[in-house]
N, C-alpha and C positions, 0 to 999 in steps of 0.2 A: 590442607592436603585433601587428593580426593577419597570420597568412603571406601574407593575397595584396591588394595595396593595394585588392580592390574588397570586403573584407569590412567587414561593422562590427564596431565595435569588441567592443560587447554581446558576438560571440563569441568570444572571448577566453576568456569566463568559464564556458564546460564544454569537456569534450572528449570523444572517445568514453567512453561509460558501462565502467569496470572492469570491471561485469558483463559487458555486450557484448564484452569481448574474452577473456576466458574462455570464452561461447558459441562463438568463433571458434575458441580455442586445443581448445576439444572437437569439433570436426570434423575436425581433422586424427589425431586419435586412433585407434587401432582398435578399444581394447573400453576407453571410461576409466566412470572411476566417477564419475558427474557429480551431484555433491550439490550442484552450485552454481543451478542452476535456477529461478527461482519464478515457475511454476505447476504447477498439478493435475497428477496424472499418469493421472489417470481421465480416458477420452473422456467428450464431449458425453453427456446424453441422449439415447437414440434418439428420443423423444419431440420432442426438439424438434430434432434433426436430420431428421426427416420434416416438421417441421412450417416448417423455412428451405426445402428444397426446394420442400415444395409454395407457399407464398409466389414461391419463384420464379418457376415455373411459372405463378402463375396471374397473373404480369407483375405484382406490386408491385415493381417494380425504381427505379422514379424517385423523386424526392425524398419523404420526408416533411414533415409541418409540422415549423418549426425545435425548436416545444418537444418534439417529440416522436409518433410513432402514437397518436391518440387510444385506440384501445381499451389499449396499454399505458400512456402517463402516467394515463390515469382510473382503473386498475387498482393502479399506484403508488400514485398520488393517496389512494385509500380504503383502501389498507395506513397509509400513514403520518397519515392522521387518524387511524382505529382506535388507533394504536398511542397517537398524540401529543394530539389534542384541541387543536390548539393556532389559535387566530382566525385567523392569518396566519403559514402553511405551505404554501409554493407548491413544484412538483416539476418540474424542467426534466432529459428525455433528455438524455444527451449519449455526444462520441465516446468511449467509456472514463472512468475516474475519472480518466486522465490529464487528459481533454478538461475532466473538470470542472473540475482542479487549478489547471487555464490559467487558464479562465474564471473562476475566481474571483480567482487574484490581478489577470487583468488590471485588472477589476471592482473590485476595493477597495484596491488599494497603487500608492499616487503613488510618485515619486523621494523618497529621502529617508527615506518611512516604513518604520519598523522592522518587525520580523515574528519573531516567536518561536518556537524549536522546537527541540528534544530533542536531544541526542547520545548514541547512536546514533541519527540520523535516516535518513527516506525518500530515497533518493539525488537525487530531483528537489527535495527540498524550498527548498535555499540556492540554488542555483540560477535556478529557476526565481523567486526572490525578487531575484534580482541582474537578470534580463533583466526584470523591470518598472522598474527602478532602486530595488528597495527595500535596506533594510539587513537581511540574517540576524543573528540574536542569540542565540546559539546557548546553551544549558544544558544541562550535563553530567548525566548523570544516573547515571554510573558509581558505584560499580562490580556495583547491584542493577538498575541501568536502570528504578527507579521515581523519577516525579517527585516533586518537592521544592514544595509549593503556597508555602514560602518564598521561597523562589528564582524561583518566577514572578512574586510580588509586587513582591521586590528587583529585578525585570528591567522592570518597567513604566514608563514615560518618558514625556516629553508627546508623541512619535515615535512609539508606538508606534501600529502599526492592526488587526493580525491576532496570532493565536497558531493553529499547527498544533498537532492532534494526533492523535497516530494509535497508538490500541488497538482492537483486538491491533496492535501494530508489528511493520513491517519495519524493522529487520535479527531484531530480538533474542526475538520473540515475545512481549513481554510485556505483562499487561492493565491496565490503569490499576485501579485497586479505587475501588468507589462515592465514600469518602471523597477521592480524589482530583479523581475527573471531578466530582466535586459543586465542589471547593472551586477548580478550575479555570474552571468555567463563573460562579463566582460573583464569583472575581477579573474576570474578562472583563466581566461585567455592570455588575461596580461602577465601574470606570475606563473604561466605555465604547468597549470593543475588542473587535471581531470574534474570535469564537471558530469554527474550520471542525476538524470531526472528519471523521479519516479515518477508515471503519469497511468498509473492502473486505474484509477477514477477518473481518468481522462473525459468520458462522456458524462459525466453525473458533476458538469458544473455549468450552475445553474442559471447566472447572472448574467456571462458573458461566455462568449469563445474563450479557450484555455490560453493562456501565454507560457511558450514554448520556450525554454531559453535556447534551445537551436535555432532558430531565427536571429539570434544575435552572437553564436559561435558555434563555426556549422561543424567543432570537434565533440557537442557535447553527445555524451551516450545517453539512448533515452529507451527507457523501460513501459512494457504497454503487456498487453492480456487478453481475453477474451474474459477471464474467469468472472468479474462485476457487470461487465457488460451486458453480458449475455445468461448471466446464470449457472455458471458452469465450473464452479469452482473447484471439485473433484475431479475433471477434467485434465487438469494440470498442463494448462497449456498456456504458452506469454511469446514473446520476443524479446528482442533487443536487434536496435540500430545504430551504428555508428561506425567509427575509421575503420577502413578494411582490415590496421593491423592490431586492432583490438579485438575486433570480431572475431578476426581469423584465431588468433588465440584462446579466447575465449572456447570456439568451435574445439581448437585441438584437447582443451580441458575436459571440453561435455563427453567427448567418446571415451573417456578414462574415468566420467564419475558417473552421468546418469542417463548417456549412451544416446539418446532420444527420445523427445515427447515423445507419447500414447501414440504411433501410427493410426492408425483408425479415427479415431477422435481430429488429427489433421486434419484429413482427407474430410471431416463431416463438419469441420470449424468454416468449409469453402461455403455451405448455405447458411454461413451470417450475414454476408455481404444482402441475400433474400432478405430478410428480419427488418423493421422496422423498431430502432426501439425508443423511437422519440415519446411516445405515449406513457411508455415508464417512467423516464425522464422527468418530465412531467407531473404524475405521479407523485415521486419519491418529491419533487420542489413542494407541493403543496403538503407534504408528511412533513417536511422540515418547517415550514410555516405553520404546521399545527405543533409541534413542538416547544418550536421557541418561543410561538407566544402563549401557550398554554403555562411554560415555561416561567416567562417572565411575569404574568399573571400570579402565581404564585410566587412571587419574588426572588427569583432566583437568580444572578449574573451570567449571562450566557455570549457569549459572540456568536454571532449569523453564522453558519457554514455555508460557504459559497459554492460548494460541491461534497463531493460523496456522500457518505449516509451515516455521517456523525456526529454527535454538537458533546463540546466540552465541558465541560459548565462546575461552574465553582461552588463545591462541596459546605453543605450551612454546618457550623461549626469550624470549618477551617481545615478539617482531616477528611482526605477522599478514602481512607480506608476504613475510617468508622460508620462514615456514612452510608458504604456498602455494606458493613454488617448490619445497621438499620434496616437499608433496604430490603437484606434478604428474610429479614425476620415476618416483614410485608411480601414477599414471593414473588419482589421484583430485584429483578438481575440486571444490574450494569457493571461494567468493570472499573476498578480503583486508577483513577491517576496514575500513580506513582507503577505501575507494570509503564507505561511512557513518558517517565519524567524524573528527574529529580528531586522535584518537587511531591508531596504528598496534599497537596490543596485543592484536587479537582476531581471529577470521574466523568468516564465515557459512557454516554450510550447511543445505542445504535435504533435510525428510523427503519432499518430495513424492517419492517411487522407493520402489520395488515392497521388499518386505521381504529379498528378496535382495540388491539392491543394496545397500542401508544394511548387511546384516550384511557384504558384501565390503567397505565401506566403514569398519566399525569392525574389522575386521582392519589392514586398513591404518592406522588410527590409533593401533591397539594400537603400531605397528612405530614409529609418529613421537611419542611419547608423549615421548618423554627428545629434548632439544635437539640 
């Protein structure tokens, strides 16, 4: 039951985010080594920080249209034609990819209906599936964290409505490979289930160009951002692309819960397209390569991350949550496993931090390497 008789019940089923209280438990710190973070550790562009002010300034302060600042969704809009070609590919702003995450499942998953996705998953993912009343259905994908197109098949039910996925992933960084996102989007197709790709780390993968599973089912809905990209993640700004009558939906939802992204910040999101951020890119590859194998150096089990700014890595002793009380005791901060997993055997940290920090930090792990 919840703690105060005027709750509902629905909340019962999160609690403070794990993350979140590691943010908390590094404030009270005085010099910790916080690898548990995820975002950028690069500011804004200046580019488009001149260009939210002057928006301000020149009083774009009140609403926008719910789908979005026409000069940015028309700017969206002709990216992902270019890109897709596809008849019916509609593009709806929204508040953050969180806002999209909302809108979409409130938009396609009744009570009842199942929803598929990954372990290690997106910490909002099961969640955020329980407060529309739907069922998580979780699939392991230990201990390479690539998917199994078997196992999605074996997972499909006449319950099912959606399947998440999300390459590059958070926790573990890892990219789906072509033959996967192809045979993913083509199970979805064929059993007639909503496929939604997260791709907010869209540009932070490393190895090769991203595999889209809209390239091989032009219904799939796919979620993207500015907020990693660019820096910007207070910002609160994302999309979503897909069938006009998802979209449209969707849009009719946003004006009844979070109305419209930041106006201003729209209008100043149009000097990204200026930004070059390959150099970052870049960057963050060679932070990952000082990790893992600083990493492995010290004996630790770890998979490559192929993108974003995470590496998973398996906890000595076998418990990702004692391990982080280790850590903190050394005044480095990563987060436990098991806040993305069912499992409790691993913990995240994040490369976003300056190259000195990670090498303080893999000193420190050198020390916690042996149980």
């Amino acid at each position: 039951m919840p703690s105060h008789p005027w709750l509902a019940d629905r909340t019962d089923r999160f609690d403070s985010s794990g993350i979140r209280k590691v943010f908390d438990l590094a404030a009270k710190l005085e010099n910790p080594i916080n690898l548990s973070i995820g975002q950028p550790d690069f500011p804004a562009p200046d580019a488009m920080k001149q260009a939210a002010a002057d928006a301000i300034h020149a009083d774009a302060n009140g609403y926008s249209l719910t789908q979005g600042a026409p000069a940015l969704r028309e700017r969206l809009q002709a990216e992902v034609d270019k890109q897709w070609g596809h008849a019916d590919r509609k593009l709806l702003i929204t508040s953050g990819t969180s806002g999209a995450l909302n809108l979409a499942m409130w938009s396609l998953v009744d009570p009842g209906d199942e929803v598929i996705c990954f372990d290690p998953y997106f910490v909002m993912y099961p969640t955020l599936t329980e407060m529309v009343g739907g069922v998580p259905v979780v699939i392991d994908t230990y201990p390479d964290f690539q998917i199994d197109p078997e196992r999605v098949e074996a997972a499909i039910t006449p319950r099912t409505k959606l399947i998440l996925l999300n390459s590059p992933a958070n926790p573990t960084g890892v990219v789906a490979s072509e033959g996967v996102a192809r045979a993913v989007a083509q199970i979805a197709q064929r059993h007639g289930v909503a496929l939604l790709s997260d791709e907010i780390y869209r540009r932070f993968s490393y190895d090769a160009p991203l595999p889209c599973p809209a390239r091989h089912n032009d219904q799939t809905i796919v979620v993207d951002g500015f907020s990693k990209s660019h820096g910007v993640t207070g910002w609160r700004l994302g999309w979503v692309h897909g069938p006009s009558a998802v979209i449209d939906k969707m849009a009719a939802l946003q004006q009844y819960t979070f109305v419209c992204a930041p106006h201003p910040l729209q209008i100043a999101a149009l000097a990204a397209w200026d930004v070059d951020i390959a150099p970052l890119v870049d960057g963050y590859r060679e932070r990952r390569d000082l990790v893992v194998g600083g990493l492995r150096e010290a004996g630790y089990t770890v998979t490559t991350p192929g993108g974003a700014f995470y590496a998973f890595v398996e906890a000595p002793g076998g418990s990702g949550a004692e391990f982080v009380k280790r850590a903190i005791e050394h005044e480095l901060l990563v987060i436990p496993g098991g806040v993305f997993s069912r499992r409790d055997t691993h913990f995240r940290l994040s490369f976003a931090a300056s190259e000195a920090t990670l090498r303080r930090g893999l000193e420190v792990f050198a020390k916690l390497a042996s149980p």
